[in-house]
ROTI-193951 format. One record per residue: residue number from 1; x, y, z of N, C-alpha, C in turn. Coordinates in Angstrom, 3 decimals. Layout:
BEGIN
  nr     n.c1     n.c2     n.c3    ca.c1    ca.c2    ca.c3     c.c1     c.c2     c.c3
 NUM        X        Y        Z        X        Y        Z        X        Y        Z
...
END
This chain:
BEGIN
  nr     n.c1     n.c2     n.c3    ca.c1    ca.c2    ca.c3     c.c1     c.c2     c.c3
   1    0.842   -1.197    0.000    0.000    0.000    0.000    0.876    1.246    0.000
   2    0.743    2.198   -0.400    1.384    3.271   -1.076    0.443    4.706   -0.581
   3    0.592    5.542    0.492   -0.033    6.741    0.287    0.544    7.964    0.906
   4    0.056    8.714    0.625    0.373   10.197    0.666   -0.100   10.887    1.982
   5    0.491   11.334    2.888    0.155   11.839    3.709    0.147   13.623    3.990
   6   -0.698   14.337    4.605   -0.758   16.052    4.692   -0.846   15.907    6.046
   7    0.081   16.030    6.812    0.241   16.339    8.381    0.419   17.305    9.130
   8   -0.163   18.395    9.258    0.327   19.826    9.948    0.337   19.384   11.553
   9    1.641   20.452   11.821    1.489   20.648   13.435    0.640   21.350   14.569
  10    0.357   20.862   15.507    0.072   21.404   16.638   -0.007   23.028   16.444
  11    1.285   23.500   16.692    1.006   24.908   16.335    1.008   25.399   15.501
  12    0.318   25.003   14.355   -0.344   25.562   12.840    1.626   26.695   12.527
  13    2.474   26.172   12.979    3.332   26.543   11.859    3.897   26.071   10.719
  14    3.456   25.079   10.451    3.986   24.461    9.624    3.120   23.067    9.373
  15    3.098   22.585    8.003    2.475   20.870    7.708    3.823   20.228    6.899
  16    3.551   18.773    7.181    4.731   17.858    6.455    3.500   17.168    4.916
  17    4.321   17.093    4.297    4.217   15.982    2.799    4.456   15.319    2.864
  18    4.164   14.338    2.805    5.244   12.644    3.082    4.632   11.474    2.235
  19    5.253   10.305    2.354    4.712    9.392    1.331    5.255    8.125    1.828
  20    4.315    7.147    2.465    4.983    5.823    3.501    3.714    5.062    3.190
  21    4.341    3.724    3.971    3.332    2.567    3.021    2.790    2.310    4.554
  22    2.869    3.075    5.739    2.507    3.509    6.823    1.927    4.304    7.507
  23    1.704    5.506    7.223    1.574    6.625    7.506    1.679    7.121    9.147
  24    0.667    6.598    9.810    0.336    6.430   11.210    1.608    6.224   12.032
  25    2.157    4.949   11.382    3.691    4.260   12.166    4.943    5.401   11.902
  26    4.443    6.255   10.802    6.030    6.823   10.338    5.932    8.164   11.369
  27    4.682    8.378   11.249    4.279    9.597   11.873    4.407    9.850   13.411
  28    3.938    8.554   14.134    4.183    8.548   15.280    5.914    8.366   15.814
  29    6.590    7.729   14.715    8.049    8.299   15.149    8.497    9.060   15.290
  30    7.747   10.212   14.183    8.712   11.417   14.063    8.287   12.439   15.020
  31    6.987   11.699   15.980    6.342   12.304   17.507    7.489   12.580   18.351
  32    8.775   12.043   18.209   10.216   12.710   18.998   10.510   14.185   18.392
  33   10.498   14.079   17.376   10.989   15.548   16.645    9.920   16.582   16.535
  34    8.648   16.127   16.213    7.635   16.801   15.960    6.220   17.058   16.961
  35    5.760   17.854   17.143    4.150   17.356   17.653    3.372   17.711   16.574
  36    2.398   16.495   16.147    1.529   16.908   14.769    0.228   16.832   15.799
  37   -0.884   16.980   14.508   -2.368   17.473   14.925   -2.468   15.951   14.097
  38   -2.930   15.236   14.759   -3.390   13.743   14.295   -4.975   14.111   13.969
  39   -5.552   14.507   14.836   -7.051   14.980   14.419   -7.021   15.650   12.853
  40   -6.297   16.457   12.387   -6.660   16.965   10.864   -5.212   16.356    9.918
  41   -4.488   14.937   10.201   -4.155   14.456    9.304   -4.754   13.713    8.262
  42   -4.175   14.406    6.911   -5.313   13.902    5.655   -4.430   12.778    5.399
  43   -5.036   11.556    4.532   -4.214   10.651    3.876   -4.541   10.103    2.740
  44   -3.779   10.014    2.003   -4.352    9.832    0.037   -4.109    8.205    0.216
  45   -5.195    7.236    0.075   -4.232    6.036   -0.060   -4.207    5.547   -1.729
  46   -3.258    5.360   -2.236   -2.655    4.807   -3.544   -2.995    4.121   -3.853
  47   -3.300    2.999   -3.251   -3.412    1.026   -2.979   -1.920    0.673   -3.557
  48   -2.076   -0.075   -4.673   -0.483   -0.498   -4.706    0.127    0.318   -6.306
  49   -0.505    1.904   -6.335    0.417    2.425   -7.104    1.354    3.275   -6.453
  50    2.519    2.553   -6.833    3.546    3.565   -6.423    3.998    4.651   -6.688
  51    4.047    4.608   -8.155    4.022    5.852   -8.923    2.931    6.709   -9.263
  52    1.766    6.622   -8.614    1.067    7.317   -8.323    1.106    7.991   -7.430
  53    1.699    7.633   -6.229    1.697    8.024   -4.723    3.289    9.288   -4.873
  54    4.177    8.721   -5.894    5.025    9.667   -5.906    4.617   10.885   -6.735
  55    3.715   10.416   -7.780    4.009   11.959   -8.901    2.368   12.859   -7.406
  56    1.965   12.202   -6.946    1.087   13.289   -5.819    2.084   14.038   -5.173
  57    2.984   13.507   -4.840    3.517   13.886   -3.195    4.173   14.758   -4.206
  58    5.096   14.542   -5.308    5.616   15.032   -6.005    4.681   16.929   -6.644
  59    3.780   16.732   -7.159    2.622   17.826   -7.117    2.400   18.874   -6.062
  60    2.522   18.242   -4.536    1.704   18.209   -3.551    3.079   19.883   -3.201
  61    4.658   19.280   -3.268    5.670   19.374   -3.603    5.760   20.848   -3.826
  62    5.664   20.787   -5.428    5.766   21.757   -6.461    5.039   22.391   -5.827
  63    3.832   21.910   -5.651    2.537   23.418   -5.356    2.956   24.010   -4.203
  64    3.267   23.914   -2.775    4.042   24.683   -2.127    5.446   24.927   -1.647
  65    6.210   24.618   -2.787    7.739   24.843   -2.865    8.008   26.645   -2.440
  66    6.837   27.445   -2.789    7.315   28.691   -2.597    7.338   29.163   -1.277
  67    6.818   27.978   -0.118    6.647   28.579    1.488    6.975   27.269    2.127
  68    8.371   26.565    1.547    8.906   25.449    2.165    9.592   26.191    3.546
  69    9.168   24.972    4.833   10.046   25.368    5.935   10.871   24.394    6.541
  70   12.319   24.534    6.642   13.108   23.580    6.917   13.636   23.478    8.319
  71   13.373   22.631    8.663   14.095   21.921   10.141   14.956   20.633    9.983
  72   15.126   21.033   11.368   16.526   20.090   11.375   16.689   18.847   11.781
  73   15.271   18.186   12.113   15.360   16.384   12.084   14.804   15.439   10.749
  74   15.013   14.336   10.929   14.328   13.637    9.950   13.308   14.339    9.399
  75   13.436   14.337    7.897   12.193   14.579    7.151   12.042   15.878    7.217
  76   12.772   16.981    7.927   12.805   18.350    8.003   12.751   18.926    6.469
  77   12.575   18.289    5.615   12.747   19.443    4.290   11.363   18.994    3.518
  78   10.618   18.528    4.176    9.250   18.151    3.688    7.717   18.730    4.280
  79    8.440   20.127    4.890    7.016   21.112    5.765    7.102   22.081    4.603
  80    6.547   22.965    5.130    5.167   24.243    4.019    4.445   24.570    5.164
  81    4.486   26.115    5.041    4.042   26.676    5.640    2.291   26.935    5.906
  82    1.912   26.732    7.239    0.696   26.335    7.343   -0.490   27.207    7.148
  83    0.057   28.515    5.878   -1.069   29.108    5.347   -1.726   28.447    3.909
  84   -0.633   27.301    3.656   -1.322   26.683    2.392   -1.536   25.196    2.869
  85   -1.697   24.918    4.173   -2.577   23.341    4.602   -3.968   23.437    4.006
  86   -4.764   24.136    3.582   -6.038   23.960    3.098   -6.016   23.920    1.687
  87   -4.768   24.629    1.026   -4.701   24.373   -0.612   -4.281   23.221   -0.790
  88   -3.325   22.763   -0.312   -2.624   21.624   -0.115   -3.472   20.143   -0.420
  89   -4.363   20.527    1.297   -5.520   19.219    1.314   -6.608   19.280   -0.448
  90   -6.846   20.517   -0.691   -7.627   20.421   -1.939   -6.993   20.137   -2.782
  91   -6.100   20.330   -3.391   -4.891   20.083   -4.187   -5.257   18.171   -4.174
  92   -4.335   17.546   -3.043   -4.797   15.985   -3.028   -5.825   15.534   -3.292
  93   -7.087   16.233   -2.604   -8.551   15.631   -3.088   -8.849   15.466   -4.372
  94   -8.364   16.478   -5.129   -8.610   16.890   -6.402   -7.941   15.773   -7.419
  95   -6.599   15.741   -6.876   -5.839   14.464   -7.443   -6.376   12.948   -7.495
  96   -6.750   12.799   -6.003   -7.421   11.597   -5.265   -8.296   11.152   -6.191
  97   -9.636   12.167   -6.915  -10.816   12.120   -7.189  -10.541   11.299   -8.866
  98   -9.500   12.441   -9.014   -9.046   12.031  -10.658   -8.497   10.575  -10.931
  99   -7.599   10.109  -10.130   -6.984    9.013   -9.857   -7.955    7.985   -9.323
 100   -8.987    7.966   -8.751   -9.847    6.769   -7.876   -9.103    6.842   -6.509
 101   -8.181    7.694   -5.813   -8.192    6.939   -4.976   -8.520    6.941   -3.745
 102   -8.281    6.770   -2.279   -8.955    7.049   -1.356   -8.752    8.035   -0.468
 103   -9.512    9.244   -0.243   -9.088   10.274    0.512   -9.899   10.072    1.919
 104   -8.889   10.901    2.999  -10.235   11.072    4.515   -8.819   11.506    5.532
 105   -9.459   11.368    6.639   -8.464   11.597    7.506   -7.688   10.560    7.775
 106   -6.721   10.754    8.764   -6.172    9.609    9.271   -7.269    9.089   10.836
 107   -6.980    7.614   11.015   -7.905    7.091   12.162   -6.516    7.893   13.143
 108   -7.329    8.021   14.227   -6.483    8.683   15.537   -5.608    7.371   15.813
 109   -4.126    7.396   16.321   -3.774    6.586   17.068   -4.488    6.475   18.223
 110   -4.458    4.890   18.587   -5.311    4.626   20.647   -4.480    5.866   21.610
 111   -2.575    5.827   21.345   -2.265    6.655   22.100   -0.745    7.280   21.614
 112   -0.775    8.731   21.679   -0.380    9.579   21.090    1.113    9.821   22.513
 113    2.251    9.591   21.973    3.001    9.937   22.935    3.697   11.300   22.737
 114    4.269   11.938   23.146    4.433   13.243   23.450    5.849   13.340   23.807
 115    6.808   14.244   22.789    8.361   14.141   22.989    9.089   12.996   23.891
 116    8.529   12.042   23.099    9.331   10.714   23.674    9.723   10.007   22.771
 117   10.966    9.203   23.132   11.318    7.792   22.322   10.292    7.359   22.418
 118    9.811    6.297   21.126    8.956    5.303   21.628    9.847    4.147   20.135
 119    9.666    2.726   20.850   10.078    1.832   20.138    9.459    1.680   18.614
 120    9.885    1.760   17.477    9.227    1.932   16.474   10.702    0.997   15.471
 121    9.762    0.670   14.206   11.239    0.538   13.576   12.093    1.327   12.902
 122   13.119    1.363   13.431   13.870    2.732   13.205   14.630    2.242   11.552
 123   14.475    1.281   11.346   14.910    0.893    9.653   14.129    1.717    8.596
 124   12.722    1.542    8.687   11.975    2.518    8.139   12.453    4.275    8.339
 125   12.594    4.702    9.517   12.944    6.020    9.870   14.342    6.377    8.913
 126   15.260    5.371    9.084   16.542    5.724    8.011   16.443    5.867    6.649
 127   15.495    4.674    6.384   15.326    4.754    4.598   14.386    5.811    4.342
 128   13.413    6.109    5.335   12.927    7.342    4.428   13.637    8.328    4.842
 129   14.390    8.733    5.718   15.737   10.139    5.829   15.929   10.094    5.045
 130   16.788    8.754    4.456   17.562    8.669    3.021   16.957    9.011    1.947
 131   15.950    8.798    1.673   15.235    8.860    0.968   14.885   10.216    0.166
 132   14.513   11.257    1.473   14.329   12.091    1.579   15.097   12.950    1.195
 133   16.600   13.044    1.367   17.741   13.674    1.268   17.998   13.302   -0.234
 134   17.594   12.349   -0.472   18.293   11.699   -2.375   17.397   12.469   -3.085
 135   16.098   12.502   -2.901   15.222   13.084   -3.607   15.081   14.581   -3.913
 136   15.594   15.251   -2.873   15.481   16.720   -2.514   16.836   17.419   -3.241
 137   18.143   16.415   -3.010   19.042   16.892   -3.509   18.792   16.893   -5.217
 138   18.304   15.961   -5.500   18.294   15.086   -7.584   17.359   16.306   -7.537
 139   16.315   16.962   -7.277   15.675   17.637   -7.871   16.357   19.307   -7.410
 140   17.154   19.328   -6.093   17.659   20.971   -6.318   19.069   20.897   -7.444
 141   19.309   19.502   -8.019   20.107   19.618   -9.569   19.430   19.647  -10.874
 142   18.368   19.770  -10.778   17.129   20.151  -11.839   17.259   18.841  -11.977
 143   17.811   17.276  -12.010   18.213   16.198  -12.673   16.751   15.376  -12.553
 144   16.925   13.914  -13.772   15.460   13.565  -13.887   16.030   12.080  -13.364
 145   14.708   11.597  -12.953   15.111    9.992  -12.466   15.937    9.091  -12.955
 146   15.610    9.261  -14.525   15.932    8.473  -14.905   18.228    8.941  -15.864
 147   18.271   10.288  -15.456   19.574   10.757  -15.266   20.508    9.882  -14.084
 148   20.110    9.988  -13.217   20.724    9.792  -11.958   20.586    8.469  -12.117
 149   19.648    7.683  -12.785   20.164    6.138  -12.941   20.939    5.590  -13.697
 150   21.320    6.329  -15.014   22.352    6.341  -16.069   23.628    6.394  -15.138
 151   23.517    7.642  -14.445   24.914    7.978  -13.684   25.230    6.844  -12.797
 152   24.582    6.288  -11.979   24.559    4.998  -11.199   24.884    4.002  -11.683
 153   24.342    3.614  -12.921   23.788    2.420  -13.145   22.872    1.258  -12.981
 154   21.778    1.597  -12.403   20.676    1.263  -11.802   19.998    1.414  -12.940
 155   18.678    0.353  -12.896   17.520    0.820  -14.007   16.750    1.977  -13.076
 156   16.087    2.918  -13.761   15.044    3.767  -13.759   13.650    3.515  -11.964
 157   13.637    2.653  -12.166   12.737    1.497  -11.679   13.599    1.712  -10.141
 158   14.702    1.351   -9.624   15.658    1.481   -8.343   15.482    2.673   -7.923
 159   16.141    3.859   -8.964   16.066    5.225   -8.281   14.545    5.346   -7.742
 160   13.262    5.035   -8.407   11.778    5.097   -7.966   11.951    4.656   -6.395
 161   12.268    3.759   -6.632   12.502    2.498   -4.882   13.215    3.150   -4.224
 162   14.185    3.764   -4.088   15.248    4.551   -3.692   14.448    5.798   -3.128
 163   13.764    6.455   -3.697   12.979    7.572   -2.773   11.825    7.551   -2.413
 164   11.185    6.202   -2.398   10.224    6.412   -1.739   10.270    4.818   -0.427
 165   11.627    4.875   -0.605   12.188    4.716    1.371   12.023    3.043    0.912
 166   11.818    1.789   -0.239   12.038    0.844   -0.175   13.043    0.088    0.557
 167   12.369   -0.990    0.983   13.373   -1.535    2.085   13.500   -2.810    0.783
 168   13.313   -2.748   -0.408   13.958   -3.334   -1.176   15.160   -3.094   -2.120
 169   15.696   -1.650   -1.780   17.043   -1.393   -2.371   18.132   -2.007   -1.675
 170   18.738   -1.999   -2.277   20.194   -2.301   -1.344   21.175   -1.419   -1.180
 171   21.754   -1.391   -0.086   22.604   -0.414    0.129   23.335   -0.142   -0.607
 172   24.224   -0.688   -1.446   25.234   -0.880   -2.330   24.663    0.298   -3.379
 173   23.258   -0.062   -4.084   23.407    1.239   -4.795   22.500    2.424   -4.095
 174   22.693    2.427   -2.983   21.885    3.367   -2.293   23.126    4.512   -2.159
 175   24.514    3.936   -1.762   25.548    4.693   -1.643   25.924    4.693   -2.921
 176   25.697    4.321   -4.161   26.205    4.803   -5.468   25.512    6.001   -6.001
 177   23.823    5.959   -5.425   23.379    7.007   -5.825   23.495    8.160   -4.980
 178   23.916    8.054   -3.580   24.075    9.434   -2.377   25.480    9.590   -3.128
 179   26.763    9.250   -4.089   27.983    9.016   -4.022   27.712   10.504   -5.053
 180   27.045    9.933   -6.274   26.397   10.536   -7.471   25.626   11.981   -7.031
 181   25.433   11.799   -6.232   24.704   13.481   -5.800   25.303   14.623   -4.439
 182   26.517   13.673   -4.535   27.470   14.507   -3.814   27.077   14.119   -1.897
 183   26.648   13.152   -1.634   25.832   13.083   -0.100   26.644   11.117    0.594
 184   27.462   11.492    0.272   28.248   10.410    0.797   28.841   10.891    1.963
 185   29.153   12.325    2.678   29.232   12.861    3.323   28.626   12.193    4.927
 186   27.224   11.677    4.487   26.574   11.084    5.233   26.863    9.845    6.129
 187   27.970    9.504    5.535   28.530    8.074    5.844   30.229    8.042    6.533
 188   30.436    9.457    6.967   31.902   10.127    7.276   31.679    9.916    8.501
 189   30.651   10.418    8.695   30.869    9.807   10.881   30.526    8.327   11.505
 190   30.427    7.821   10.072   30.250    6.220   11.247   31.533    5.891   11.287
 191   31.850    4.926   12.505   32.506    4.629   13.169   32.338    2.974   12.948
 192   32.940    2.923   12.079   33.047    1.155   11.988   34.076    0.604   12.615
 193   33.703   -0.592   13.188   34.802   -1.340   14.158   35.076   -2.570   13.606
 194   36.113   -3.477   13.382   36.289   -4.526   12.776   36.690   -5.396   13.801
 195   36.732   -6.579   14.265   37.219   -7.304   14.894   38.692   -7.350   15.211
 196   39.375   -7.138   16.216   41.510   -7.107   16.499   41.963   -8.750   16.326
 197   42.690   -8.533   15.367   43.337   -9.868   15.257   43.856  -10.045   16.254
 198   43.685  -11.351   17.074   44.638  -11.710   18.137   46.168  -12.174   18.262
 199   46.490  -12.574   16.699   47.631  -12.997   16.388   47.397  -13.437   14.810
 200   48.798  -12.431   14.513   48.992  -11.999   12.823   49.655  -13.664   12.620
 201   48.824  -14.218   11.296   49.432  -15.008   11.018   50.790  -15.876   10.372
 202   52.063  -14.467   10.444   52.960  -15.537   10.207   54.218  -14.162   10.757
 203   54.666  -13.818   11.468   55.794  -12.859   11.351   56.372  -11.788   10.461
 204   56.310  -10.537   10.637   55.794   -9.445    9.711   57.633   -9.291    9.362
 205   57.998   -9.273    8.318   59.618   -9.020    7.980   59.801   -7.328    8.038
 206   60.781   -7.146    8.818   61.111   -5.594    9.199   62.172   -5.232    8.042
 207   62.192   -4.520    7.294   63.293   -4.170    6.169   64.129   -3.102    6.459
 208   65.428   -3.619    7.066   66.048   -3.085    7.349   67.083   -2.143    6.810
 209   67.712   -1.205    7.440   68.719   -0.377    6.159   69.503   -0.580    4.670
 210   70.001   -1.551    4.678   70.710   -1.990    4.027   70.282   -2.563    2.914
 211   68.672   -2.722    3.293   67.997   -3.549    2.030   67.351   -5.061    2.573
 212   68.202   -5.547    2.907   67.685   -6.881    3.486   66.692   -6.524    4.697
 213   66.171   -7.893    4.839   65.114   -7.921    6.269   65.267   -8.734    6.914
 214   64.928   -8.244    8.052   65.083   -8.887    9.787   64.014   -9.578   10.082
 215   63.626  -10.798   10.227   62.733  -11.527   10.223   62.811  -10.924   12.252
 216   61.386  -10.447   12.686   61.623  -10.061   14.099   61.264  -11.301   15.156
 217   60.779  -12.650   14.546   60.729  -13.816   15.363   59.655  -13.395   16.761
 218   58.817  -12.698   17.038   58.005  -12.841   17.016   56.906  -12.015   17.287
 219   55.256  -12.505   17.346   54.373  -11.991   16.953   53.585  -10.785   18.276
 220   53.460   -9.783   18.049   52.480   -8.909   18.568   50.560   -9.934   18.781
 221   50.871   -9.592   19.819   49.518   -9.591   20.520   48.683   -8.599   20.670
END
């Protein structure tokens, strides 16, 4: 399932755009970073077009690109300012109607937590960051989907999967395409640890002045 979500906040400064095969689950994560108004979240559901659900969100997008507001957690580059939440919602309906597909609110979560961790899967939360960031960057290079898959090497079809947070890409060209849009950057502060050899397997030859080497007889621990 594939849909489009219109989420404004609590204090009417701002609404998010988004596009999860979740809505409810993605939303209530980003309840650490955000407080939304669950009572007037709209939701477009797609059923299983995907590319339907993108060229909306994509629309949804364009139409208030001129009062984008950016913050600084997950998904921060996907608000608009909350004097066009009512063009916005008509905007989707309008789409919805044309397309067949299903518009209304969102059902309330049973319970709404409030600037807290709450256990969620945070795999989803990364791929759509990622997601988010691939998409935002390919389009502030004017570039078209199917560019950035040439440059990759990916079919057309991946980059699609690739921004709208598939947990069927693989990393491999997930970092060919962040590599390709300059956002590999992203991957500079991990801290990978490899296992310490306990003992090098054969005596490391020290090459000494002269040319020859000193076999040092024996091994570091």
């Amino acid at each position: 399932m594939a849909c489009v979500y219109i989420a404004p906040l609590k204090n009417r400064q701002a609404f998010k755009v988004g596009k999860s095969e979740d809505p409810k689950t993605r939303l209530l994560g980003l309840m650490r970073f955000y407080d939304f108004d669950f009572a007037n979240v709209q939701v477009v559901d797609c059923g299983k077009s995907r590319n339907g659900a993108y060229e909306m969100e994509h629309s949804l997008h364009c139409a208030c690109s001129g009062k984008r507001v950016v913050f600084q957690y997950d998904g921060g580059t996907e608000f608009f300012s909350y004097s066009l939440y009512e063009q916005a919602v008509e905007v989707a309906k309008s789409m919805a109607v044309m397309r067949g597909f299903s518009f209304g609110r969102m059902d309330l979560p049973s319970e709404v937590p409030k600037n807290a961790r709450i256990s969620l899967d945070e795999l989803e939360l990364v791929m759509c960051s990622l997601a988010t960031k691939l998409k935002n960057k390919r389009l502030g290079y004017n570039m078209t989907q199917q560019q950035l898959a040439d440059m990759t090497g990916v079919a057309v079809r991946t980059v699609r999967y690739m921004e709208s947070g598939s947990r069927g890409v693989t990393l491999a060209n997930f970092v060919k395409a962040l590599q390709a849009l300059d956002l590999d950057y992203i991957f500079r502060d991990l801290e990978v640890e490899t296992p310490m050899r306990m003992r090098a397997s054969e005596p490391w030859p020290v090459r000494e002045r002269n040319g020859g080497t000193k076999d040092e007889g024996s091994v570091v621990s």
